[in-house]
N, C-alpha and C positions, 0 to 999 in steps of 0.2 A: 116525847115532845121535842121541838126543833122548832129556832124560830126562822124563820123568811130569812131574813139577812144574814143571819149564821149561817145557811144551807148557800145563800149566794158568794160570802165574803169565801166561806171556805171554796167553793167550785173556781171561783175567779184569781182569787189571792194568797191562799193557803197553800203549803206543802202538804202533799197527799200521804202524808205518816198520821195514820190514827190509832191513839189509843184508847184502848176499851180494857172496863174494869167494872167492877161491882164490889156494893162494900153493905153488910148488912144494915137496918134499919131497925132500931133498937126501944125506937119510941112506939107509943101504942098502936099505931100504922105498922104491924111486921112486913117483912117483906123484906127483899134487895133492890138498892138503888143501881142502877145498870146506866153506863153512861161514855163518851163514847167524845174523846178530843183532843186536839191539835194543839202545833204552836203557830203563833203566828209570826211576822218579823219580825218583833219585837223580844222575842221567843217569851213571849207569856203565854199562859195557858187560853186557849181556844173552846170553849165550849160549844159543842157541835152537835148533842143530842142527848138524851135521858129519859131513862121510863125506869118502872118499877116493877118488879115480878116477884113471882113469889118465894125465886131461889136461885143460886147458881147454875140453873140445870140447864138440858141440852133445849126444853120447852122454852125458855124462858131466853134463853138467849136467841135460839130462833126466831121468834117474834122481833123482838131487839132490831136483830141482824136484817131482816124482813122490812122491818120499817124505817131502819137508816138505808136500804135499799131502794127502797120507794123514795130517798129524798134525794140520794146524791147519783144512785144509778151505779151501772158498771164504768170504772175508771183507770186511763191506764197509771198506769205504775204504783195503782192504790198499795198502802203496805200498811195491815193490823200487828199495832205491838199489844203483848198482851203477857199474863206470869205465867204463859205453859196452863193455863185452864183448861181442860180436854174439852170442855163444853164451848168454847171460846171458841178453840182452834178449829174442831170439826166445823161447826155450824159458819164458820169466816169464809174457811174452805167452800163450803156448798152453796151458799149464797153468795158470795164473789169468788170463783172459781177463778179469775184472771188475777186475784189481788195474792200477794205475799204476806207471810207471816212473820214477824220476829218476834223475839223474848225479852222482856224489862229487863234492865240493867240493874234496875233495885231490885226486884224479885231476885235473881240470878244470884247477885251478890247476896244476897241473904242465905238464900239455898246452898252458896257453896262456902259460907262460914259455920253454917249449923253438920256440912257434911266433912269436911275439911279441918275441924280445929287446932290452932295452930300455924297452920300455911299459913302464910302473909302472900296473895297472890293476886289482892282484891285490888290494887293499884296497876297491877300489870294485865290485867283480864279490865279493865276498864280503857287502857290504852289499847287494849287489839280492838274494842270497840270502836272504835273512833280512827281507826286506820284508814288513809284513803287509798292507800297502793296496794296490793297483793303481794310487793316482797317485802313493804313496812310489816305487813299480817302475819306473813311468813316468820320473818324474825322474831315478834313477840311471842308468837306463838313455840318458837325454839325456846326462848327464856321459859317459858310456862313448864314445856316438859322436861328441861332443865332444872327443873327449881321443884316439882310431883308430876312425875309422866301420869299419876292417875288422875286430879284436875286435867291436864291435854285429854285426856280419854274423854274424861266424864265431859266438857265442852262438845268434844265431837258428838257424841251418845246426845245430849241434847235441842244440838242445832238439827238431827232428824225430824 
């Protein structure tokens, strides 16, 4: 579901960075909530679409993905951030072929404190985030395999 003026305000006004997520539904309606939004200038949260399926799967996102296509269309510079979901990524790929993919920053971080224990890296891996140069990038990224060249690895390994 999407409404009219969320499909307009995003195509007109919005930054073309969407995120899409899904989070179970626990009450007697089971299911996954599947949903699918932006910031806006304000940088507050943008809600930009929502349905319900019956699971994180590759079905259930496809539809998703299918009917936030039918609203917004192919767009350039579109870019899905999302937690590395396989079901995400494939289906983002095939239904916006032109669009890019990244990886939540909160996902991320989480994943490399539960793999990492002990590193303190999660401040300097939030900084190469947010880098607007390629020799700012460059640099953090030195501290990073300075500080566990397997973090640098494991970044690399995941940004494929």
């Amino acid at each position: 579901m999407a409404l009219g003026p969320s499909i307009e305000g995003f195509k007109s006004y919005i930054c073309l960075v969407v995120v899409v997520d899904g989070t179970f539904l626990k009450c007697k309606h089971q299911g996954t909530l599947l949903i699918a939004t932006s910031l806006d200038g304000n940088n507050q949260v943008y809600l930009l679409a929502f349905g319900i399926g019956d699971s994180e799967n590759d079905q259930s996102w496809h539809w998703f993905f299918t009917k936030l296509y039918g609203l917004i269309s192919e767009m350039i510079d579109l870019v899905f951030i999302s937690d590395r979901n396989p079901s995400i990524v494939k289906t983002a790929a095939r239904v916006f072929p032109n669009s890019l993919h990244g990886i939540c920053m909160y996902h991320l971080g989480q994943n490399m404190k539960a793999k990492f224990r002990g590193v303190e890296v999660h401040d300097i891996i939030y900084k190469c985030s947010i880098a607007y140069r390629v020799v700012e990038f460059n640099q953090i990224m030195a501290q990073i395999r300075g500080t566990d060249a397997r973090v640098a690895q494991y970044l690399i390994e995941v940004r494929s």
